[in-house]
N, C-alpha and C positions, 0 to 999 in steps of 0.2 A: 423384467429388464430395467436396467436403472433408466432414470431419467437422461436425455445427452446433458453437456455443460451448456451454460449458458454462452462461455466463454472458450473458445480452444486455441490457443496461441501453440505453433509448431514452427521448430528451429530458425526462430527471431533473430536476424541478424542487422543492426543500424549501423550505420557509417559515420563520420564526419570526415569530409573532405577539405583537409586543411592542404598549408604548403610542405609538410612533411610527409604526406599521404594520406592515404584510407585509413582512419582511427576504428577501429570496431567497439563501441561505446555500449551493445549488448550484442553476445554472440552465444547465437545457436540455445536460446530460452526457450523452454516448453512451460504453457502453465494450462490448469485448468481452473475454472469456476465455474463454480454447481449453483443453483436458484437457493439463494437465502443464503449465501454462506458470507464470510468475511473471511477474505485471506488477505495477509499483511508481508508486507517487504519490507526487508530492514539491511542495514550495510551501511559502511564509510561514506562519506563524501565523495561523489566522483564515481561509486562503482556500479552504477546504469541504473539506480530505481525511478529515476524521473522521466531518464529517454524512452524506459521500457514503458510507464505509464502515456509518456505521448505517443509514441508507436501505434499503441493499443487502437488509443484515440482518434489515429489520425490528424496529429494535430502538428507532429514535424512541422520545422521551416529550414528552409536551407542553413547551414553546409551538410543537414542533418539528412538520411535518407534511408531507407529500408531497402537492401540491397538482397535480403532473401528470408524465404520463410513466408509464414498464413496469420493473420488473425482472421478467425472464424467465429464472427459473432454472431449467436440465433441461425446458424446456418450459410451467412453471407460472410465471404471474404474481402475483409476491411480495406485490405492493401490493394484489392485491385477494383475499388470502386472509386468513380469519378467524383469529385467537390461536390456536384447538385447532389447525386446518392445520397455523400455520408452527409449536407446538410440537412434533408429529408429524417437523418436518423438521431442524428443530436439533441439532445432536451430532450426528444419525448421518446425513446429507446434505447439510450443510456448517457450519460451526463458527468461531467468533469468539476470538479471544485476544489479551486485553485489553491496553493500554497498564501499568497499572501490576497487577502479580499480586498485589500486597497488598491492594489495593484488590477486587479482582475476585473473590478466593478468599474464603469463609465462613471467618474469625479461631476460631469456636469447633469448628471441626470438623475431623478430620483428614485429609489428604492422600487418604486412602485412600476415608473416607467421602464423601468428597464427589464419587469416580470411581464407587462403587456408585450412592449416588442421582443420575448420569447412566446409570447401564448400565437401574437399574431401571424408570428413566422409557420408557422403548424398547425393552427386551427381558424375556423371561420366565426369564432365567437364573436357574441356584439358587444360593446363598452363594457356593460352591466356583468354579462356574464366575464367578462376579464377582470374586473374589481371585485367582485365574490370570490373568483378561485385564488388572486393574490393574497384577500384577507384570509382566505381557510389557508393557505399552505404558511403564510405568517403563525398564523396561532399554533400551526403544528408544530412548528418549533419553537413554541415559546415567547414570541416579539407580538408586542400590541400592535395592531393592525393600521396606528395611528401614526408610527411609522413608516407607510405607506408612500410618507407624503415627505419623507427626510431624504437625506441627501449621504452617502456614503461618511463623508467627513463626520458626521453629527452622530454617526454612531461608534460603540468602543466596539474595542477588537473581535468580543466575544459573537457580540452585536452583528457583525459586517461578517464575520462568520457562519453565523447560524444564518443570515439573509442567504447567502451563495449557498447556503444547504437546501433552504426553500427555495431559492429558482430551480438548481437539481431536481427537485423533487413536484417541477410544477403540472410532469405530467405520468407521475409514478412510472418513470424508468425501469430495467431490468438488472442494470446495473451501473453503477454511482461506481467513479472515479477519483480518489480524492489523494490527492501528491499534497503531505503535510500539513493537513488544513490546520492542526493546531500547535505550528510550530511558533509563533507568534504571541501567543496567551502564556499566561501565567499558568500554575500548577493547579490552581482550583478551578479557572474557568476551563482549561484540559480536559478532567475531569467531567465535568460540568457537563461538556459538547462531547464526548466520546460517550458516557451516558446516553444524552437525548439521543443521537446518533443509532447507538445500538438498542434501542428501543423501537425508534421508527422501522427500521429494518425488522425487527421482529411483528410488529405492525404491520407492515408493508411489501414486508418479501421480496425488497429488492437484493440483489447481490453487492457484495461492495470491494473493491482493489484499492488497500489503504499502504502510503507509501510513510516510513516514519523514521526519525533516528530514534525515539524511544521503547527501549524495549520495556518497559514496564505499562505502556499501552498495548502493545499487542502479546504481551502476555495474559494482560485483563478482557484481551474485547476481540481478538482473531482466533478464528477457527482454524486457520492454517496457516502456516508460515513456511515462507521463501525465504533465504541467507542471499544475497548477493556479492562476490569478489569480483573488482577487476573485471565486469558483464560478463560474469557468469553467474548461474546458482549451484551454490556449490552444499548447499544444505535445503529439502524441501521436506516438512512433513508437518503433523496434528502438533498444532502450537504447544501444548503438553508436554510431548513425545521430546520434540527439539530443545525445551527448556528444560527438564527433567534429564533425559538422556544425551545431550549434543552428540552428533558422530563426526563433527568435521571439527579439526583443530581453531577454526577462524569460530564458529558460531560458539567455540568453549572462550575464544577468547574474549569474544564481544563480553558474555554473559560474564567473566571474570570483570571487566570493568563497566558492570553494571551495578551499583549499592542496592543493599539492600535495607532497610528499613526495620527490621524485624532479624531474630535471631542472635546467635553469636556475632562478635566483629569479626568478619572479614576483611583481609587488606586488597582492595584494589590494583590490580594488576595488566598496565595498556599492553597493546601490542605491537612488540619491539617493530623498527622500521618505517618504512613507509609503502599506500599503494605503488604496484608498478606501474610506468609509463607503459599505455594502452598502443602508444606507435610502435611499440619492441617491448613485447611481453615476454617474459621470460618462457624458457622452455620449460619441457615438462610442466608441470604443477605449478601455477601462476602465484599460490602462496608460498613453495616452500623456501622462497630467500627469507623469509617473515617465521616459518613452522618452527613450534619447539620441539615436533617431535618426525619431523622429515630426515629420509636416509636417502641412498645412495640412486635409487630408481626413479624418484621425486626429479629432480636436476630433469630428466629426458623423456618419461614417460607421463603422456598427458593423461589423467584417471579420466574416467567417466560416470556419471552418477550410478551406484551402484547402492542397490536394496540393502537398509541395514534396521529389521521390527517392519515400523510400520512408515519410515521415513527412506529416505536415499541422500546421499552426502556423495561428494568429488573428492573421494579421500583413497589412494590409493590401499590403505591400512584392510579397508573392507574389499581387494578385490578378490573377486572367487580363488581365484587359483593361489592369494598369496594364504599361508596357512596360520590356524591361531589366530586370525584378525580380529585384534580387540581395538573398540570404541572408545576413545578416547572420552571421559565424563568429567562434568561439572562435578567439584567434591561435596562429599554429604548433605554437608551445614551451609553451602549454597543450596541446593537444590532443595533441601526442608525449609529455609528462609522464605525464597522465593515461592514456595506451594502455600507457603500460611499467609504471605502477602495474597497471594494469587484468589484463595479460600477468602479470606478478609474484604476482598477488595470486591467478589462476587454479593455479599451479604449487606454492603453497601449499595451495590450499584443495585439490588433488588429492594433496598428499603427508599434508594433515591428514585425506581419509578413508579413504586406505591405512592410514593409522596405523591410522582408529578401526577398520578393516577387520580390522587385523592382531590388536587387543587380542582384538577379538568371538572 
């Protein structure tokens, strides 16, 4: 019998309560994560990868609110546990790291202080042993243990990053939360931290829920991928499978305005329109005012994720009953592009943690 998930999210519905009404900012999300996996969310601006990461977390603040649906983590449901509970479970059972580290780290305290009062908060350690476990989870990712003693401002970005990965990790978690940690840095030091990143996790065995707009990170470093429209998921399956095969017209579109690097020239191609307003979403199929290849059904009937190989898409095209349903696909010489980057980009990231292998 398989293992359970680490993680079971079931029909995830958020709110915002504005003066127009109930916004539903994610509706009706299913996810699962398994121990050791890396699954990645990717989507527009605006279409719920970040609320659905706080959800998770529990870390909502009003006008924001979880109005239905379970997160079940480890067997405990997240939604209907009290503040002392889930502070009990934070840091040392699964752990968030933030989009921006300048923002998220305390400006008046230093590096070091700020990994004690998490060790303090959950264990009875004495001094000693709290300045031993900050130097070792320092070194784990890479940062001299001498800045211990620094102050958020005095480090670069990459720096202040990889610090919020070691608090994360100050008490080997089951599953690491990270809403865009490297949307901030440049291309190499990206790079750089999605490496050590997925190394530790191979390490470590934690699970991890990584929120991004780049698809050419979790092409490289996700084991699964979720599509997001409009809060919903409209595309889920083996990161592979959805880059190689898309079945939903939105995740052909992303990938169309995604470059490639490698290959024949491709022309780039956005996609027309704009998200809908979440107070009045459209009927039927919340993408097809946007779809290039939306008919007549699309307008009124809302699809439901329907099994298409080894992934499931919100694509009316795949439902049972409609006949001939064909998958809409990235064309060739994308799809070969992006598999030689993908191949490429593995033989790297195995020779960069030989390297970090060799330094240690």
């Amino acid at each position: 019998m398989p293992a359970a998930p680490v993680l079971e999210v079931r029909d995830l519905r958020v709110e915002y309560v504005t003066t127009r009404g109930a916004i539903a900012a994610v509706d009706g999300v299913d996810l699962d994560v398994h121990e050791g996996e890396f699954v990645g969310l990717v989507g527009e601006s605006a279409c719920g990868k970040s609320t659905l990461l706080f959800a998770i977390a529990q870390l909502l603040s009003p006008p924001a609110t979880v109005r239905a649906g379970s997160v079940v983590f480890r067997g405990r449901d997240l939604v209907t546990m009290t503040d002392r509970q889930l502070r009990s479970l934070r840091w040392r059972d699964y752990s968030v790291v933030m989009q921006s580290a300048m923002n998220a780290l305390n400006p008046v305290m230093s590096i070091g202080a700020q990994f004690e009062d998490v060790l303090a908060a959950h264990t009875q350690m004495s001094g000693r042993q709290m300045s031993e476990r900050s130097v070792e989870v320092l070194r784990l990712v890479g940062i001299d243990p001498i800045h211990l003693r620094s102050y958020p401002h005095q480090l670069s970005g990459g720096m202040r990053q990889r610090a919020m990965i070691a608090m994360a990790l100050l008490f080997t978690p089951d599953l690491v939360i990270m809403d865009e940690p490297t949307s901030a840095l440049d291309v190499v030091a990206q790079r750089s931290l999605m490496v050590q990143i997925k190394d530790l996790q191979r390490r470590l065995g934690f699970a991890v829920v990584f929120v991004t707009h780049d698809m050419s990170l979790v092409s490289h470093f996700s084991d699964r991928l979720l599509v997001m429209y409009a809060g919903q998921v409209v595309e889920a399956g083996p990161t592979r499978t959805v880059f190689d095969r898309p079945a939903h017209p939105y995740s052909r579109g992303l990938l169309d305005a995604f470059p490639s690097v490698r290959g024949p020239r491709v022309p780039l191609t956005g996609i027309p329109g704009a998200p809908p307003d979440l107070a009045r979403p459209p009927a039927g199929c919340r993408f097809h005012p946007r779809c290039p290849v939306a008919f007549d059904d699309c307008s009124h009937v809302a699809p439901e994720l329907y099994q298409v190989g080894e992934a499931q898409a919100r694509c009316l095209l795949h439902a049972p009953d409609r006949p001939a349903a064909t998958a809409p696909t990235v064309g060739d010489e994308k799809d070969e592009a992006v598999e030689d980057e993908a191949v490429e980009h593995e033989a790297v990231e195995h020779e960069a943690v030989e390297g970090e292998e060799v330094r240690r």
